[in-house]
N, C-alpha and C positions, 0 to 999 in steps of 0.2 A: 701644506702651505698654511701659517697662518691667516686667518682673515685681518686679523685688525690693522688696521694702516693701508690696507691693500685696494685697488681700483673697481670695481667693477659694475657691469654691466647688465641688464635684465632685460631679455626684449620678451614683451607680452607684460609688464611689467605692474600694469595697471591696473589686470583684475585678475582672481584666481590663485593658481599656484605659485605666476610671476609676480602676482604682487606679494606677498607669504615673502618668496625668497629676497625681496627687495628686503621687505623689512626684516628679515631675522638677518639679513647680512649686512643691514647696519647697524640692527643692534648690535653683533660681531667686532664693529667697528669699522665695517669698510666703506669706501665714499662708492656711493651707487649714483649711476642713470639709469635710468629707466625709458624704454625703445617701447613705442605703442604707436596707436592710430588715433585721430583728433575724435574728440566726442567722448573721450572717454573720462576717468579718474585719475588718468597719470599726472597733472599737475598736479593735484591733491593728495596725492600719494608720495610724491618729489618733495612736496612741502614737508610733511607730515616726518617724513622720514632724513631730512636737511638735504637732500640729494637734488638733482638736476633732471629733466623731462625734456623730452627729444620726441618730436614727433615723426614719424615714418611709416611706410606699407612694406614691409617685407619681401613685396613680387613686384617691387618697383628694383628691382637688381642695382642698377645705376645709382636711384634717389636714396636708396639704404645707405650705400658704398658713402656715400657724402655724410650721411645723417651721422653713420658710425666713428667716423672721422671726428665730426663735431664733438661727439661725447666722448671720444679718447681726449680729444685736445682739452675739453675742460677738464677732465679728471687727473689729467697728469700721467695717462698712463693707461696699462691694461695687462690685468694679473686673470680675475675671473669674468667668463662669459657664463648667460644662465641661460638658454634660448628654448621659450616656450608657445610661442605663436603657432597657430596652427589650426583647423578644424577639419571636418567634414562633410560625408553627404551620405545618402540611403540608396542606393540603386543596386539592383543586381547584373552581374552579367548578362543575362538575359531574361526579358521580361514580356507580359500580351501585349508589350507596346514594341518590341522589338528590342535588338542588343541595347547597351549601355552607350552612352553617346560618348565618342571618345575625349570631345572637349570639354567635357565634367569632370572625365578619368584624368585628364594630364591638367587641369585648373587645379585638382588636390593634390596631384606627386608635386607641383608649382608649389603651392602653397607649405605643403609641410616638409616636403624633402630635398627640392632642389633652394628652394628661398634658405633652410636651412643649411646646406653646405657652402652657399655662396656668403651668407654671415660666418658660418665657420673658419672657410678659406681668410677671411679679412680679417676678423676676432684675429685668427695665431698669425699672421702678419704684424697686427699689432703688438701682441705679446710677444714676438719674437727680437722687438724691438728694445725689451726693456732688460733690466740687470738680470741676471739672475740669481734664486739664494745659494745659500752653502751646501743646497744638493744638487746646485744647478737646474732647479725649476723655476720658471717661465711662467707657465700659467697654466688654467684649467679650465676646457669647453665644459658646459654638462648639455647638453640636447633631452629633447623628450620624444621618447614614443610611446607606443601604450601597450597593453596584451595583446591588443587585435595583432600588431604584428605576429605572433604566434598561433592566435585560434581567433580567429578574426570569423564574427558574425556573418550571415546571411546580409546580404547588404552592403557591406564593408570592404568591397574589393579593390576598391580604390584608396580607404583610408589604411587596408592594412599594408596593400604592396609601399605607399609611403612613410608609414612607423615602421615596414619592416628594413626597408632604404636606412631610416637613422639608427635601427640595432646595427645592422650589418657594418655602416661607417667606421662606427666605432675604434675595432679592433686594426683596422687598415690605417683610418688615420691615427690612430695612438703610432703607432711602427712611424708613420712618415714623420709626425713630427715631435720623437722621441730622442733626434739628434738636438732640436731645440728648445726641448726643456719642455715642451705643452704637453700636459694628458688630455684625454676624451672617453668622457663616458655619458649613456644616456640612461635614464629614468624610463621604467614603461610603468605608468601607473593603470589602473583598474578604473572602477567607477570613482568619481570622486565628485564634492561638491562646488563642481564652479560650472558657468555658463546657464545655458537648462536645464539641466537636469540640478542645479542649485535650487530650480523654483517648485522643484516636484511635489503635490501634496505627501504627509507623511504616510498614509495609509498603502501610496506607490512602491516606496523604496523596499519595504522586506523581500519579496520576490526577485528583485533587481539582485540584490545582494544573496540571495542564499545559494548561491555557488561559494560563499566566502567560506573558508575554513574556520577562521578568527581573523577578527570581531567582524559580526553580523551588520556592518554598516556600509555606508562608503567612506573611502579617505577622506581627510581633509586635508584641506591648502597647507598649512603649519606644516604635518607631516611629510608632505613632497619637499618642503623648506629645508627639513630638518635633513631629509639623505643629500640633498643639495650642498647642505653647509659640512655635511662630514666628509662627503667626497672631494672637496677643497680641502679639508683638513688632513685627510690618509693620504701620504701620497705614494701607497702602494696599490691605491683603487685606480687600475687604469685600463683601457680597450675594453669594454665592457657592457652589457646592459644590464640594469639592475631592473628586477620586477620589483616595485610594489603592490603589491595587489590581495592581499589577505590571505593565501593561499586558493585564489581565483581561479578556476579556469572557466572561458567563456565558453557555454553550448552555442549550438549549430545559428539559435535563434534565442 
């Protein structure tokens, strides 16, 4: 699919990787919204890039549904979704204070993997909605998860069982809706530089990174941008998780 002329959408759009992919997919040429939470950059970022700011919580399920609406209706449309909202937390299974409390465990599968199939289900709703091109596509989810889905940290039993929820989606929903023209695929990126660990002294990060294979860093935003915008462009990238990650694998701790 090409990008330019094309609709689309960014939620987490404001700061980080969503905001990278906001902007390199207007440079692109496509009209962007951008889906965040208030307090943030995403006016500034809307502006910055001629696009439109939609404010919303993700695990508002209902207040989304509306929100999303609104930003199809001003764009005319809906070709790509980029969905990158998300965080976590640090607890283990079990700890000297006892199990893991279950309402932490099911606030992050909330947060990262059910908020995101409930935007997904409505994203290809919309996209389903529109023409299609002359290979008969529709449109293109990308979702995120990260390596923890795969070798997920001490600590991480709740953020990995939910990135591992968005690899897993992937290949099921590509099948479902492969009659209507949408691919889906997700991103599991490594460390990278946004949120906190954006503010880490530099003396921090070698350690952090020397599981990398190549390059010795963490990613940056751009480059999560940049697999974003080519999986809208191939459109034989589909049901799938892409690592980026350096040739990463996370140890135990």
């Amino acid at each position: 699919m090409e990008i330019q002329g094309k609709y689309a959408v960014v939620v987490g759009g404001a700061s980080g990787m969503g905001r990278a992919s906001a902007e390199m997919l207007a440079a692109h040429g496509a009209k962007v919204a951008i889906l965040d939470r208030p307090g943030g950059e995403g006016e500034k970022v809307a502006a910055e890039i001629g696009g439109s700011f939609f404010e919303g919580d993700i695990t508002d399920h209902t207040g989304i549904e509306e929100t999303l609406a609104a930003a199809v209706s001003e764009l005319g449309g809906l070709h790509i979704a980029v969905n990158t909202a998300g965080g976590g937390i640090a607890k283990r299974t079990l700890s000297k204070s006892g199990p893991h409390d279950l309402a932490a465990f099911t606030d992050v599968v909330n947060l990262n993997l059910i908020s995101t199939f409930n935007l997904n289900r409505l994203q290809a709703w919309h996209m389903s909605q529109g023409e299609a091109d002359e290979d008969g596509e529709r449109g293109v989810l990308v979702n995120t998860a990260s390596i923890a889905a795969f070798e997920g940290q001490i600590g991480q039993v709740a953020y990995s069982a939910a990135k591992a929820g968005i690899a897993g989606m992937a290949l099921t929903m590509a099948r479902d809706l492969g009659s209507v023209g949408v691919r889906v695929l997700a991103i599991a990126p490594s460390l990278f530089e946004t949120g906190a660990v954006k503010g880490l002294p530099a003396d921090m990060i070698p350690p952090l990174v020397e599981g990398n294979a190549f390059p010795k860093r963490m990613g940056r935003p751009e480059e999560y941008a940049k697999l974003a915008c080519s999986i809208v462009e191939n459109g034989m990238l589909n049901g799938q998780c892409l690592r980026l990650d350096a040739g990463m694998r996370f140890a135990p701790r």
